[in-house]
C-alpha positions as CSV (number, residue, x, y, z in Angstrom):
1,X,108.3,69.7,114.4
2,X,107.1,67.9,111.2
3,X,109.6,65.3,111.3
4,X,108.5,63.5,114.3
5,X,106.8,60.3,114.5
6,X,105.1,57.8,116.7
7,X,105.6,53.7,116.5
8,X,101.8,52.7,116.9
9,X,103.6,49.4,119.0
10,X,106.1,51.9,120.7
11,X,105.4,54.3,122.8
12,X,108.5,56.2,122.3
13,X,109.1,59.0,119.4
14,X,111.2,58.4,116.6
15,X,113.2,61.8,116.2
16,X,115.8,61.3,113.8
17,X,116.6,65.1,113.4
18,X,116.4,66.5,116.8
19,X,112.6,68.3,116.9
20,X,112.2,67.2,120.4
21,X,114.9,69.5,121.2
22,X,113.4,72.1,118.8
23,X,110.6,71.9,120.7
24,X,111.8,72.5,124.0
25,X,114.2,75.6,122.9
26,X,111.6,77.5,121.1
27,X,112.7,76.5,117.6
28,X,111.9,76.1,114.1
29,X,114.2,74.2,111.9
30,X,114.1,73.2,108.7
31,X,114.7,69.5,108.2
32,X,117.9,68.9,106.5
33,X,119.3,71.6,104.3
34,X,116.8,74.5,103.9
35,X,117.5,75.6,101.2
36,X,116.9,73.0,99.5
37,X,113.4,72.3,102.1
38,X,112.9,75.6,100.4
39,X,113.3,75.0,96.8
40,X,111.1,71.9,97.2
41,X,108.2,74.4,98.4
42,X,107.8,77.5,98.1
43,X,105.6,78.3,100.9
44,X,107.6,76.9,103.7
45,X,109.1,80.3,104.1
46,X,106.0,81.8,104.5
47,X,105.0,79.1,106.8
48,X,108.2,79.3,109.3
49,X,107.2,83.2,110.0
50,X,103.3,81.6,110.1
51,X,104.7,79.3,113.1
52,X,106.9,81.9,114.4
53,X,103.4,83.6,114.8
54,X,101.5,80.9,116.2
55,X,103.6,79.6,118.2
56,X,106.1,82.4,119.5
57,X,109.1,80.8,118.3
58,X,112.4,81.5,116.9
59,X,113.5,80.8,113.7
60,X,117.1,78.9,113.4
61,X,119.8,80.9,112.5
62,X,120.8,79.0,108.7
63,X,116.8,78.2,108.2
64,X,115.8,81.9,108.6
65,X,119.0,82.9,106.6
66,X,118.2,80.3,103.6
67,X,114.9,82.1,102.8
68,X,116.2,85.2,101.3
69,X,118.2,82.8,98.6
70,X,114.7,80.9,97.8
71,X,112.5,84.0,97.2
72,X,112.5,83.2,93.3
73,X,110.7,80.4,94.6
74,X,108.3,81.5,96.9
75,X,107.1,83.9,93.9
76,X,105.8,81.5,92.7
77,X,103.2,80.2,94.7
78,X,99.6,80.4,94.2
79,X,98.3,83.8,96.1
80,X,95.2,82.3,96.9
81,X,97.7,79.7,99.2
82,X,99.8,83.1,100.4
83,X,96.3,84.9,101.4
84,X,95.7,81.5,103.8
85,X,98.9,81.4,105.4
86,X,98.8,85.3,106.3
87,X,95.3,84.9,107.5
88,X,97.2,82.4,109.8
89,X,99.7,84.6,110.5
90,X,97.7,87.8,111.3
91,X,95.1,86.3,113.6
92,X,97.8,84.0,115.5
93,X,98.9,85.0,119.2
94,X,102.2,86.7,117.9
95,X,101.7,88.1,114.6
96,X,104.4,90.5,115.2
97,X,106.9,87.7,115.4
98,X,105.8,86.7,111.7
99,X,105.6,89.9,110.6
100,X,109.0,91.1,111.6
101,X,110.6,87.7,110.0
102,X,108.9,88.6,106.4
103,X,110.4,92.0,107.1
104,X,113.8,90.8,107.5
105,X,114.0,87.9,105.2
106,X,112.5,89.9,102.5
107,X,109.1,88.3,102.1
108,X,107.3,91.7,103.0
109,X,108.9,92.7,99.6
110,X,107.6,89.9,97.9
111,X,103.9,90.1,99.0
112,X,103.2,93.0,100.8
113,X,106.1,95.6,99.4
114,X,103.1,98.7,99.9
115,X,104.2,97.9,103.7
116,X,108.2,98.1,103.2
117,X,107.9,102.1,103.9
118,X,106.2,101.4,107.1
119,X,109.4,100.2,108.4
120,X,111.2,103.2,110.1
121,X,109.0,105.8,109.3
122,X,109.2,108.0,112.1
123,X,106.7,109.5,113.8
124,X,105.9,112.6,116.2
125,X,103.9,112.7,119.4
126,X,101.7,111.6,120.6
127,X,103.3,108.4,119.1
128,X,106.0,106.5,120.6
129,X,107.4,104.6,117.8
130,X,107.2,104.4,113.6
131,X,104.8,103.6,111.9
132,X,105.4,99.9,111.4
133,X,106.2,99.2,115.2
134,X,102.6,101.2,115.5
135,X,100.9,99.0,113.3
136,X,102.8,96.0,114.9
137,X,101.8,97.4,118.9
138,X,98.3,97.8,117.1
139,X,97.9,94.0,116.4
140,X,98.6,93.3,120.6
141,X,95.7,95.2,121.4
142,X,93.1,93.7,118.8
143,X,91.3,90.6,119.5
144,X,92.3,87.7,116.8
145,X,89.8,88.1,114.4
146,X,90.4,88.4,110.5
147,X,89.0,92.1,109.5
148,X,90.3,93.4,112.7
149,X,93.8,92.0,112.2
150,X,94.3,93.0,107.9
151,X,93.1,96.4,108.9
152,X,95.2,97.0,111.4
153,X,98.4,95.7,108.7
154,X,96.7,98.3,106.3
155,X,95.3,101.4,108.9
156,X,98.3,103.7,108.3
157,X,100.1,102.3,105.2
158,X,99.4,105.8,103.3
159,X,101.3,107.6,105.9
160,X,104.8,107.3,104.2
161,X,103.4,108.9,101.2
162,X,101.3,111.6,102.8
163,X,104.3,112.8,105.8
164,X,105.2,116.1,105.7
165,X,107.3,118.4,108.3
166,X,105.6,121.8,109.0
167,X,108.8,124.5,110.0
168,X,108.6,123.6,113.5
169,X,109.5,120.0,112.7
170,X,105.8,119.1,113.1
171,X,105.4,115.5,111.4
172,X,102.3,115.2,109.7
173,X,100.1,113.1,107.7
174,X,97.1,114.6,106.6
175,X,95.0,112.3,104.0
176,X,96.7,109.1,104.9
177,X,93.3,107.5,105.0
178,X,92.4,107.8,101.7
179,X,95.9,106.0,100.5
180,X,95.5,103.7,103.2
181,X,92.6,102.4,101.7
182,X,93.9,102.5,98.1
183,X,96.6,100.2,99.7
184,X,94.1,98.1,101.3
185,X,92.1,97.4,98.6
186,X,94.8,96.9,95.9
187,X,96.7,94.3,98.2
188,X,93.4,92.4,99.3
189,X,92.4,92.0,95.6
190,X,95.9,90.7,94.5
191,X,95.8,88.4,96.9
192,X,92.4,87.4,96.4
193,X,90.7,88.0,99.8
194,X,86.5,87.6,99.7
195,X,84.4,90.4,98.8
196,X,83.1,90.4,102.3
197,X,86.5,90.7,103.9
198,X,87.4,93.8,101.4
199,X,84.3,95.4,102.4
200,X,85.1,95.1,106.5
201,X,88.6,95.9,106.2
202,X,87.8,99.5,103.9
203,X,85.1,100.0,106.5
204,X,87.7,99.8,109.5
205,X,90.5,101.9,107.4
206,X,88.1,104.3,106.1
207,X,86.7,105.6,109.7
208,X,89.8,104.5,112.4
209,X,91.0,108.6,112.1
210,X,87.6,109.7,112.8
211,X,87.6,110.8,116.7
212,X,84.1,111.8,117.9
213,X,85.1,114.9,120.5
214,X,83.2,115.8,123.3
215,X,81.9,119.0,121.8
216,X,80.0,116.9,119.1
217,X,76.2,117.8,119.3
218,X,74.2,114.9,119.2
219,X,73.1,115.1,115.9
220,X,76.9,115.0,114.8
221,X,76.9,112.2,116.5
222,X,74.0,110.1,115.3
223,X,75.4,111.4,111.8
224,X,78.5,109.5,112.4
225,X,76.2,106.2,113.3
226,X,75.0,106.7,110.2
227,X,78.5,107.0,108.5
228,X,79.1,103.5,110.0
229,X,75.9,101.7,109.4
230,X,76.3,103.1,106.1
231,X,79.4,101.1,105.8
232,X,78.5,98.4,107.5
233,X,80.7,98.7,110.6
234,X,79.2,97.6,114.0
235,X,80.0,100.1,116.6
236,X,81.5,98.2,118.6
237,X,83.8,96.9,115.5
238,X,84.6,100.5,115.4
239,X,85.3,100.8,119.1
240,X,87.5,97.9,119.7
241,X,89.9,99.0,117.0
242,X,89.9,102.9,117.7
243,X,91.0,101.7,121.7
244,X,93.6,99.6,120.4
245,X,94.7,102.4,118.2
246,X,94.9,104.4,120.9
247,X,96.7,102.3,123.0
248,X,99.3,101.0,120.4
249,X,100.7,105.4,120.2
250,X,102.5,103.9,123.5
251,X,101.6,106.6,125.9
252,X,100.5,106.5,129.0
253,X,96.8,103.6,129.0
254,X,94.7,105.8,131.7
255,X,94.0,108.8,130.0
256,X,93.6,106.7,126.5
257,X,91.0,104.3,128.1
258,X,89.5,107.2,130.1
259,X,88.4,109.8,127.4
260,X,87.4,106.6,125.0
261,X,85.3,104.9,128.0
262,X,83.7,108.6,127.7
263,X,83.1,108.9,123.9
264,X,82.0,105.0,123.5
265,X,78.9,105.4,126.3
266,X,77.7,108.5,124.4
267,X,77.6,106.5,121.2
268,X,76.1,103.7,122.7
269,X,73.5,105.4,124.6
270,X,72.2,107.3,121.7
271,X,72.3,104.3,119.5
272,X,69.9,102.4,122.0
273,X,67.7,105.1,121.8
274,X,67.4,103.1,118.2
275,X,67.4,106.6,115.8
276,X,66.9,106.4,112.0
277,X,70.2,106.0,110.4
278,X,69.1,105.4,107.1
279,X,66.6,106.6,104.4
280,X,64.6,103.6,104.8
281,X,63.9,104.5,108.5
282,X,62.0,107.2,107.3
283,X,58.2,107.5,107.9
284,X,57.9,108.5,104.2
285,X,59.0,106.1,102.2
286,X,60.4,106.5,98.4
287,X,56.7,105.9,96.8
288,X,55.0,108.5,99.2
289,X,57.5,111.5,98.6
290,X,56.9,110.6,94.6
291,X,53.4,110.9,94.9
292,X,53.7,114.0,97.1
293,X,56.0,115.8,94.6
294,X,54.0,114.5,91.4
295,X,57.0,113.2,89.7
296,X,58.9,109.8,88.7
297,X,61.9,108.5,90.5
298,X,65.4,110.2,90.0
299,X,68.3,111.7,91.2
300,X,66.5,114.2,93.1
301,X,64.5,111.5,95.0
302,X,67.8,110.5,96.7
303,X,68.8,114.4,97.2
304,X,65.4,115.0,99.0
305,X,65.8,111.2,101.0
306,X,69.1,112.4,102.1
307,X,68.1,115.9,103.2
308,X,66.0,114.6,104.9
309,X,67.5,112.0,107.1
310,X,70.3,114.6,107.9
311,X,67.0,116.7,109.3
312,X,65.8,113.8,111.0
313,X,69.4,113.0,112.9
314,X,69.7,116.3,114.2
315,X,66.4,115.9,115.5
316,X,64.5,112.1,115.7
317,X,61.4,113.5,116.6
318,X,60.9,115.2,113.2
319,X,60.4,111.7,111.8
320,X,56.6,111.9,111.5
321,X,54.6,112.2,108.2
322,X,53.3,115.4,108.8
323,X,56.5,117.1,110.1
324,X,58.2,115.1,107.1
325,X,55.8,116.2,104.9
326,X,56.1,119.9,105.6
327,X,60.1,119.8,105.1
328,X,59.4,117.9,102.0
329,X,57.5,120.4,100.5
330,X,59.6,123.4,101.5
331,X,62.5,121.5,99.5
332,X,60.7,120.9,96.4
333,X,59.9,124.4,96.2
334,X,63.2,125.4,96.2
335,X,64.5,122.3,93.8
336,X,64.6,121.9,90.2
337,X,62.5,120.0,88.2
C-alpha cells in the first residue's frame, strides 16, 4: 500500500510491486522480502495487524508467517511507539482482526502475554464463547473510543486465574475483578499509557461486574452513583460498556437490551433528581461539623462525613443543617475522641 506512487506529470500510478492488486483483494503485503522489511523495523509487525484492524484486511500468507521469525526485533521497540500503534489498533473498525493476528503470530506474547490465558478459556452459561472471543465480541459492541476499547482488552483478564469448577461442573470466577484490574494497571503502566487513561480504564474494570437488580432500594442505588462519581465514571460510560457486555455473552439481544433499558432509566431518573453523591454536597461542610464537635480535623472528620452521606443517599431530604446536625451529634456521642 506504501509502495505506490504518483508521477506529478502523469496521471497514472507507478506500482512496481503489485499494491494496486493488494488493494483490490483485501491485502497487506510486505514489500519485498519480509523478513527482512521486518528486521529493518521492528514495528511493521505490529503495524500489519494495526491495518488488518483499520482496514479489515488480510494479511499475506509469507508476510504474516515472517513475523514470528522477527520477534527479537520487534522487542525492541520503544513502548511508548507500541502503546500508539495499539491505541490504533483497539479503536479501529476491526480490532478483532488485529487482535487475533498478534494472537497468532505471537505478538500477544510479546506485549500483552497477561492476555495469552484468555485464549481458550472456556466458559459456562450464560456465555457463548471463552473468554478471549468475549472480550473480542465485547470490542463490536463498544463505540471506538480509547478507555472504552483497553477496558474491554482488560475487563475479564483475571478470569483465568480466578476459574473454578463447583461439583456440578459449575464454571466460576469469583474475584476476577480485582485481578483484572491488577492486570490493567500493570500493562498500562509498562506501556506507558497517561495517567488519565489508567484512571478511566480502572474505573470501567473496577465496576463492569456490578449489576444494579431490580430489587435495589433507591438508596442502594444512589449509593452506587456515588460508587461511580467517586471514580470518576459518567453513567452513561458505565452504561454503554455494561450493554455491550451484555451483548457480547452471545445470547439472545431482546431480553439483554430489555432488562438494561429497565435498570439504565432508574439510574437516570434518580440521578436527574441531582442527589448529593459526595461529602462536599453536604449542607454542613468540613469547618461547620469541626466547630460543632469542638475539635480539629482528623480521621474521624471523614468517618462522620461519610456516615453521613450514606444517611443522606438513603434519604436526600435529610440533607438540611438541622436534620444534619441532629445525626451529627448522635454520632459524636457514640465516637471516640
Amino acid at each position: 500500500m506504501e509502495a505506490l506512487a504518483e508521477k506529478a506529470w502523469r496521471t497514472a500510478l507507478v506500482d512496481p510491486f503489485g499494491g494496486q492488486a493488494d488493494l483490490a483483494l483485501g491485502l497487506i503485503r510486505a514489500v519485498g522480502d519480509p523478513q527482512v522489511r521486518f528486521a529493518e523495523d521492528g514495528l511493521r509487525p505490529l503495524r500489519a495487524c494495526r491495518f488488518a484492524a483499520q482496514l479489515g484486511f488480510r494479511v499475506e500468507d509469507a508476510t504474516e508467517a515472517a513475523i514470528p521469525r522477527r520477534l527479537e526485533v520487534a522487542r525492541r521497540v520503544a513502548v511508548e511507539r507500541v502503546f500508539v500503534e495499539l491505541g490504533k489498533l483497539l479503536v479501529a473498525r476491526a480490532p478483532s482482526e488485529g487482535l487475533e493476528l498478534l494472537a497468532r503470530t505471537g505478538l500477544l506474547d510479546l506485549w500483552l502475554p497477561e492476555l495469552r490465558p484468555l485464549v481458550d478459556c472456556p466458559q459456562g452459561l450464560p456465555h457463548r464463547w471463552d473468554v478471549w472471543r468475549h472480550t473480542l465480541a465485547l470490542m463490536a459492541h463498544l463505540r471506538p473510543e480509547p478507555a472504552l476499547r483497553w477496558a474491554a482488552l482488560f475487563h475479564d483478564a483475571g478470569k483465568p486465574r480466578k476459574r473454578t469448577v463447583d461439583d456440578g461442573g459449575r464454571i466460576r470466577f469469583l474475584g476476577h475483578e480485582a485481578v483484572s484490574l491488577e492486570i490493567a494497571q500493570t500493562v498500562l503502566v509498562r506501556l506507558k499509557a497517561p495517567k488519565a487513561l489508567q484512571g478511566q480504564v480502572q474505573a470501567l474494570v473496577r465496576h463492569h461486574g456490578t449489576h444494579p437488580e431490580p430489587s435495589w432500594s433507591d438508596g442502594a442505588c444512589r449509593r452506587f452513583l456515588a460508587r461511580l462519581a467517586d471514580d470518576g465514571l459518567a453513567l452513561a460510560d458505565w452504561s454503554a460498556f455494561r450493554r455491550a457486555d451484555q451483548l457480547a455473552r452471545g445470547g439472545d439481544p431482546g431480553p439483554v437490551e430489555a432488562e438494561h433499558t429497565a435498570i439504565l432509566t432508574r439510574l437516570e431518573g434518580l440521578a436527574a433528581q441531582r442527589p448529593p453523591l459526595a461529602a462536599a454536597h453536604l449542607a454542613l461542610d468540613g469547618r461547620a461539623l469541626m466547630a460543632l464537635a469542638g475539635r480539629s480535623g482528623g480521621p474521624w472528620l471523614g468517618a462522620l462525613q461519610r456516615h453521613l452521606l450514606d444517611q443522606v443517599l438513603e434519604d436526600p431530604r435529610r440533607n438540611e443543617p438541622a436534620w444534619l446536625e441532629g445525626e451529627a451529634r448522635v454520632w459524636l456521642a457514640g465516637a471516640p475522641e
